[in-house]
N, C-alpha and C positions, 0 to 999 in steps of 0.2 A: 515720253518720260513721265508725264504725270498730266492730270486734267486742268490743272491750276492755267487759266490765261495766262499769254505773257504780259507783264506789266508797260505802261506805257513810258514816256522819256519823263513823265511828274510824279508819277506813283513811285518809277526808279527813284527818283531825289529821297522819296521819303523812304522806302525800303534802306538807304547807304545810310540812311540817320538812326535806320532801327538795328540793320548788321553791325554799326560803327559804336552804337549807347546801347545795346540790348530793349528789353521793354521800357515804354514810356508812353507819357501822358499827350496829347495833341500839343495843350500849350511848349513841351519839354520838344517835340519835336520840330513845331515852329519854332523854335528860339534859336534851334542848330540849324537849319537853314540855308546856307549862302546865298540865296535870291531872298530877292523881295517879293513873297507873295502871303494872303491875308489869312487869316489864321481859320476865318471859316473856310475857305480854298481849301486849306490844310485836314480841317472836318469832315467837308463833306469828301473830298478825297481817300479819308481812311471809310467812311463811310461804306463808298462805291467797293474800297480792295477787302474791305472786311465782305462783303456779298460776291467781291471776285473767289475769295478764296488766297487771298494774298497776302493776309495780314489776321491777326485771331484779337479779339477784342475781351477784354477781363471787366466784368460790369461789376463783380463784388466795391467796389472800392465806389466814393462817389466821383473820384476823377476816372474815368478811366482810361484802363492800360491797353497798349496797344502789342503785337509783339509779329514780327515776322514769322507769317506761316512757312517761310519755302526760303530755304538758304542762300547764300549768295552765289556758293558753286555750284549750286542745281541752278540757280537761275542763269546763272554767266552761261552755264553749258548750254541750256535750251537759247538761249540767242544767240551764241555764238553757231550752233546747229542750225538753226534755224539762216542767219546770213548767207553762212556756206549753203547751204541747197537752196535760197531765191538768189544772191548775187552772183555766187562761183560755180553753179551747175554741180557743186559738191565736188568743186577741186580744192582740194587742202592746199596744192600746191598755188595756184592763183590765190586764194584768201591770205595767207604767210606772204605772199610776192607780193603782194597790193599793202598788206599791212606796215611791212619794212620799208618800204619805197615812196611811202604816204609821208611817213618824219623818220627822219635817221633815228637809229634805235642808241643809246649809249653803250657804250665800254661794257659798263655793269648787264646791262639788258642782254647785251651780245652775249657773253662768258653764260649768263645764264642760260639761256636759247641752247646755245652749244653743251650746257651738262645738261640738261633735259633731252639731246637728240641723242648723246652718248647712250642714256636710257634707254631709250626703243631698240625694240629687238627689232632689226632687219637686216641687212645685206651687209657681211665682213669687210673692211676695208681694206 
């Protein structure tokens, strides 16, 4: 899909604060946070994804801005890809079986499931 590394489960934390606020400053993104970790953790962390390729860094300013390079649906898709072919042998159907049967899915979740399958073109009912 693209060259970009996948990000790890701490750089995810900080990518959902830059999908979720758009661009911002390191301190702007420690402050959204929900764990407790330290603000240089947070630094050198953009640090490390700015040389991943993960994140684009704006030096004009003297704070600088940080912004996600690689979107949250190109990202979800590459690890959701990526699961399916190391844990389900690239069965769709075990990864959805394992997924639902992991915590019951709600009402709402269901209904939706069901207009997304409506979608797929496959086999008449």
């Amino acid at each position: 899909m693209t060259d970009t590394p996948q990000p790890t489960p701490a750089e995810l934390d900080l990518l959902r604060v830059l999908w979720t606020r758009g661009p911002a400053t390191v301190r702007d993104i420690h402050a959204a946070l929900d764990r407790d970790v330290g603000y240089t953790t947070v630094l050198k962390l953009l640090q490390i994804m700015t040389e991943k390729g993960l994140v684009t860094r704006n030096v004009s300013a003297r704070s600088h801005i940080y912004e996600a390079a690689v979107g949250e649906d190109v990202t979800k898709r590459r690890l959701v890809s990526d699961l399916l072919d190391r844990a389900f042998g690239g069965s769709r159907l075990d990864l959805v079986m394992q997924a639902l049967s992991t915590t019951p899915a709600t009402a709402d979740e269901l209904r939706q499931i069901r207009a997304l399958l409506d979608t797929i073109p496959g086999e008449t009912r």
